[in-house]
N, CA, C and O of each residue as an XYZ file, in Angstrom:
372
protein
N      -8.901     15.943     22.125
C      -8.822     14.612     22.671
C      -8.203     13.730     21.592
O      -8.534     13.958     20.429
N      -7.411     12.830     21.830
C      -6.878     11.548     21.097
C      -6.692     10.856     21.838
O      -6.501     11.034     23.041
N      -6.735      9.306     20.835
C      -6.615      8.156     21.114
C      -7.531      7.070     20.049
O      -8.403      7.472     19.278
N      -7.213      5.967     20.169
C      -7.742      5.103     19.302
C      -8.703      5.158     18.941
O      -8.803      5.487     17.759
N      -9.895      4.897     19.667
C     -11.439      4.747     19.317
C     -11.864      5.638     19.567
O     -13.078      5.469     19.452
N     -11.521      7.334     20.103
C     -11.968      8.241     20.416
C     -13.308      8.686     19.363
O     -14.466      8.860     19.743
N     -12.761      8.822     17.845
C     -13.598      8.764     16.691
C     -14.959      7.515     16.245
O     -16.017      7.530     15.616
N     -14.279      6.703     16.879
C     -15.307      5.554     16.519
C     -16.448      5.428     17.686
O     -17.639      5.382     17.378
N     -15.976      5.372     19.142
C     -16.286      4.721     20.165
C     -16.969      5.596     21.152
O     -18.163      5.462     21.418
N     -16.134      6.572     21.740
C     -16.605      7.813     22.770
C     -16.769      8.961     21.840
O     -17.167      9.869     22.570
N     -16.709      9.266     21.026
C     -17.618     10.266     20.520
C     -17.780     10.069     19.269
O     -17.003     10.782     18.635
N     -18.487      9.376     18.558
C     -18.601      9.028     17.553
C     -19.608     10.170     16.512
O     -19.639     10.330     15.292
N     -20.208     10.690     17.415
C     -21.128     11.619     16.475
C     -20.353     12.989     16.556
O     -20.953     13.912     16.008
N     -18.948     13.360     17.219
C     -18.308     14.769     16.526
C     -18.497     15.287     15.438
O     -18.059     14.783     14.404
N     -19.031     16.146     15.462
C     -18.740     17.304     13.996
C     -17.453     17.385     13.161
O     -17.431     17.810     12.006
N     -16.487     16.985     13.773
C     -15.051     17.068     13.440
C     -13.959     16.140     14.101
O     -13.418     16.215     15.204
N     -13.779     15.023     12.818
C     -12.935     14.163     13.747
C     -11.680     13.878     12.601
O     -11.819     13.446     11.456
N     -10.274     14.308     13.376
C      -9.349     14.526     12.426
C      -8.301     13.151     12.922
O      -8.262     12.563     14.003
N      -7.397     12.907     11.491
C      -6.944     11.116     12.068
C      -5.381     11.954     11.458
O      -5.324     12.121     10.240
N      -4.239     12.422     12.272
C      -2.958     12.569     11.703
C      -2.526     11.436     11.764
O      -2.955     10.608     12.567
N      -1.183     11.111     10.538
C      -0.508     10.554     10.382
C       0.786     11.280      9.892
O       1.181     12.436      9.741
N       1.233     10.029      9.725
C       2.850     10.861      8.858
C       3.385      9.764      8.388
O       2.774      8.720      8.616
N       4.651      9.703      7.615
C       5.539      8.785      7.148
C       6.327      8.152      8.657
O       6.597      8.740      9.704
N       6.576      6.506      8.174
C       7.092      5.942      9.426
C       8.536      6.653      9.591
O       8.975      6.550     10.736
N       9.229      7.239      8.832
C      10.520      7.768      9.241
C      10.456      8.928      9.940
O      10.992      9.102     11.035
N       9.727      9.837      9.258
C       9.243     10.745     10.295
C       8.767     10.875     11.349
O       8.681     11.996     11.850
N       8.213      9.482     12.142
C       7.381      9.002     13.301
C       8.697      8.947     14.244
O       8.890      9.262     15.419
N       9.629      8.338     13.083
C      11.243      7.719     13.744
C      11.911      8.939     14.030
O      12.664      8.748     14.985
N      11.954      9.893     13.697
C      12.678     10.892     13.974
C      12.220     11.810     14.863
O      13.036     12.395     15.574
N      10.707     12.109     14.974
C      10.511     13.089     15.543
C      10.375     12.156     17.192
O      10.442     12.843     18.212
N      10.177     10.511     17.343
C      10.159      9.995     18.692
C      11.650     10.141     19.349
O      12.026     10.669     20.395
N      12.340      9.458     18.308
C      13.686      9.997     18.977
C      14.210     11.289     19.234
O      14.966     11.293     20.206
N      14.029     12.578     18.583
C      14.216     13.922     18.970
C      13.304     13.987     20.598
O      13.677     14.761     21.478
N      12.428     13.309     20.733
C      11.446     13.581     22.087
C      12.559     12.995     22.839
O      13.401     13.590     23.512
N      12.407     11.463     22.576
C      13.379     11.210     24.039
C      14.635     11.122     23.680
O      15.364     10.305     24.242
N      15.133     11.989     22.631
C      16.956     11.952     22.883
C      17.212     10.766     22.706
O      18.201     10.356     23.314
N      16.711     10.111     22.130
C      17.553      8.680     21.903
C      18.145      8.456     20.016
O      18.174      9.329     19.148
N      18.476      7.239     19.919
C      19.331      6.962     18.732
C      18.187      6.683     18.003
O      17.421      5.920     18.592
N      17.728      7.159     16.609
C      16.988      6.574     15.874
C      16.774      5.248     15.593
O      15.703      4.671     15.402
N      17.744      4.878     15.588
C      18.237      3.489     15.067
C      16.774      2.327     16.355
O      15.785      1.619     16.160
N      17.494      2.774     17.416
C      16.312      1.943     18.230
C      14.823      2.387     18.234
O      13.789      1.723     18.166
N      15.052      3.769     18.338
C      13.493      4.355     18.300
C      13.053      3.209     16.886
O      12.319      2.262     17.168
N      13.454      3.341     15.673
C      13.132      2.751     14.540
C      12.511      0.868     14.639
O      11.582      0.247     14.124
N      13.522      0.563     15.495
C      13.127     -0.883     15.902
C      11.734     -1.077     17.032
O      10.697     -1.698     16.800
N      12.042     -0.459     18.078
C      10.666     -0.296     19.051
C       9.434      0.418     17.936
O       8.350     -0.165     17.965
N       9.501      1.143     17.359
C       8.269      1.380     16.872
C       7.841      0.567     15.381
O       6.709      0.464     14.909
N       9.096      0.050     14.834
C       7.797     -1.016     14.164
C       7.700     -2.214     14.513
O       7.492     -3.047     13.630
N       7.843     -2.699     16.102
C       7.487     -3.563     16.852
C       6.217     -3.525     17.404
O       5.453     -4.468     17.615
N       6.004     -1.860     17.704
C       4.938     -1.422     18.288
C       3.836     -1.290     17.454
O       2.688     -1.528     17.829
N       4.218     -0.822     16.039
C       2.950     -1.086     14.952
C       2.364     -2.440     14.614
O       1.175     -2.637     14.361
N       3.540     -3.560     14.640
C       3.097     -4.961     13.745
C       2.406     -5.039     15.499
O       2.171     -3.833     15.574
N       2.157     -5.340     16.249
C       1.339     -5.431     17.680
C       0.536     -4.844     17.306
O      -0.151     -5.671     16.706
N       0.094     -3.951     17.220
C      -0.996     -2.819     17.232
C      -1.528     -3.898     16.424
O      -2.359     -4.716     16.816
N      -0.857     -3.840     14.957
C      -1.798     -4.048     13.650
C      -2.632     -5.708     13.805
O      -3.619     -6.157     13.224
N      -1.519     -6.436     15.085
C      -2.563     -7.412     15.206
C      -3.750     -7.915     16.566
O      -4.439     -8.919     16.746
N      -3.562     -6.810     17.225
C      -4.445     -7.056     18.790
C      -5.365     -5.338     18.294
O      -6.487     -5.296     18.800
N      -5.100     -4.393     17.658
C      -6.029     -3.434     17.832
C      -5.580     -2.416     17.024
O      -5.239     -1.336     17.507
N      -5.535     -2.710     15.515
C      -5.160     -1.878     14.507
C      -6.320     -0.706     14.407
O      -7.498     -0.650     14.760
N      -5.251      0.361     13.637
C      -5.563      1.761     13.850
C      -6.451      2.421     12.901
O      -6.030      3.318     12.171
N      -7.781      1.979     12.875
C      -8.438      2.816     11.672
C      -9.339      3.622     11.916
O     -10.306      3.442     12.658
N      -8.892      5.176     10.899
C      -9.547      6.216     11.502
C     -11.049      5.727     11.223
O     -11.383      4.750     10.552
N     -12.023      6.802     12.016
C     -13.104      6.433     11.910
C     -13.781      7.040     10.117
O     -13.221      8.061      9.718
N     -14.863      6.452      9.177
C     -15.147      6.556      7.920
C     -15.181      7.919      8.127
O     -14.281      8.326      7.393
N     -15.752      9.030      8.770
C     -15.904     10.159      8.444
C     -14.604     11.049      9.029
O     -14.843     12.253      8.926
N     -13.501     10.808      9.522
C     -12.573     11.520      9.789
C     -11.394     11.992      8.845
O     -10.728     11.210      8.166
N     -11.202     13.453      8.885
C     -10.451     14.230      8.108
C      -8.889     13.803      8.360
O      -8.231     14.100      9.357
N      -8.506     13.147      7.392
C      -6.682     12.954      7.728
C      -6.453     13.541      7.022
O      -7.030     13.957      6.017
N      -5.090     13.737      7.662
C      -3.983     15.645      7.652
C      -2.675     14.487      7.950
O      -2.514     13.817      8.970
N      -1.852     14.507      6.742
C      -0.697     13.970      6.677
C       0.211     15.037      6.859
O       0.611     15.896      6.073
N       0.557     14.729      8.516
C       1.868     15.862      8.958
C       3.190     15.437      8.989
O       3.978     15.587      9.923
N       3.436     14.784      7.693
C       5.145     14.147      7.120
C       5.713     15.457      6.856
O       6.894     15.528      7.196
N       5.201     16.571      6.326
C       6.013     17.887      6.111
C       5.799     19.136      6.800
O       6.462     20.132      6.509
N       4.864     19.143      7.746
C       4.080     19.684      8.522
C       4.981     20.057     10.070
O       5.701     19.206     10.592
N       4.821     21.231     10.567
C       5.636     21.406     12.011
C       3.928     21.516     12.671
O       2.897     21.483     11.999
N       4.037     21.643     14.070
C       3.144     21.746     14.898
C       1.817     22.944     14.367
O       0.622     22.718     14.180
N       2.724     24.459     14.208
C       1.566     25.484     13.422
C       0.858     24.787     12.878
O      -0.272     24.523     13.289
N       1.412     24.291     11.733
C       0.938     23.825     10.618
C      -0.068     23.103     10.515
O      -1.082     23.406      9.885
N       0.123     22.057     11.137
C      -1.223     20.837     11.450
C      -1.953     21.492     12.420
O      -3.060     20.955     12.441
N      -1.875     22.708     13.533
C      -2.898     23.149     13.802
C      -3.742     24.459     13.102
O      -4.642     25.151     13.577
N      -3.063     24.506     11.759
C      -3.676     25.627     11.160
C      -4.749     24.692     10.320
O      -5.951     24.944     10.234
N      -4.248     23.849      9.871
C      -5.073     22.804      9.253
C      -6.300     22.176      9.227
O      -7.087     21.793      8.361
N      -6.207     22.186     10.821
C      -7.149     21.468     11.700
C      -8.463     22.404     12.008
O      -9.613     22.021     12.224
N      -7.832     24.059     11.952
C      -8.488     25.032     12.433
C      -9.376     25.646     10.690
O     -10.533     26.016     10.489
N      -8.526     25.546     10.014
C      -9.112     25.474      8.406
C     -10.339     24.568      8.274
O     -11.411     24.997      7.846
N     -10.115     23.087      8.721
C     -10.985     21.889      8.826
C     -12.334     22.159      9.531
O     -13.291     21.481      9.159
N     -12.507     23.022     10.453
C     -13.013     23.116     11.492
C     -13.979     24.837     11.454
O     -14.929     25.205     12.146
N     -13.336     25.449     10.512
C     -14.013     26.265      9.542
C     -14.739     26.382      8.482
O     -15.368     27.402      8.200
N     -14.701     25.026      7.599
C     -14.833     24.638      6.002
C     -16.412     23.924      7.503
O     -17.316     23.451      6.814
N     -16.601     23.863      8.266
C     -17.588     22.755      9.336
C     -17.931     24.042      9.488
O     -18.353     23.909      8.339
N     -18.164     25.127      9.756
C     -19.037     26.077     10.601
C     -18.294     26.161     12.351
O     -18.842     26.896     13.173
N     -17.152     25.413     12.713
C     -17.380     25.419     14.276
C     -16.501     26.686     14.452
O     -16.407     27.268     15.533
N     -16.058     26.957     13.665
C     -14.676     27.698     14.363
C     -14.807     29.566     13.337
O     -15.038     29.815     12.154
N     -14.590     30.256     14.257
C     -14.746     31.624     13.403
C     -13.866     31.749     12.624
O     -13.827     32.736     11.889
């Protein structure tokens, strides 16, 4: 599950609550590879979309959540991570 308050709000007592991030260029590149568009705008819409966020409902993981900076990271990766995370916890064999 993700989403904003998922960590804080609807399940706040998880055993395991992980907060990815990445570098904003990398946010820029990998949105525009999704929708095929020009970086250049992806780059403008999304730090339009952050300074908003940061002032009607900024993004902070919850105190006990594991962040996994996936700036160098492909998909495996951050789910090997997650599954490492989730082992070092007892949940996962």
């Amino acid at each position: 599950m993700e989403g904003r308050d998922i960590g804080t709000v609807v399940a706040p007592d998880a055993p395991l609550k992980l907060f990815l991030e990445a570098h904003p260029q990398e946010r820029v590149e990998r949105r525009a590879q999704e929708r095929d568009a020009h970086a250049g705008a992806v780059a403008e819409d999304l730090v339009a979309r952050d300074a908003l966020d940061a002032r009607t409902n900024p993004l902070e993981p919850a105190p006990d959540a594991a962040p996994i900076d996936t700036t160098d990271l492909d998909a495996d990766q951050v789910l090997a991570r997650a599954l490492e995370l989730a082992r070092e916890r007892g949940l996962a064999p």
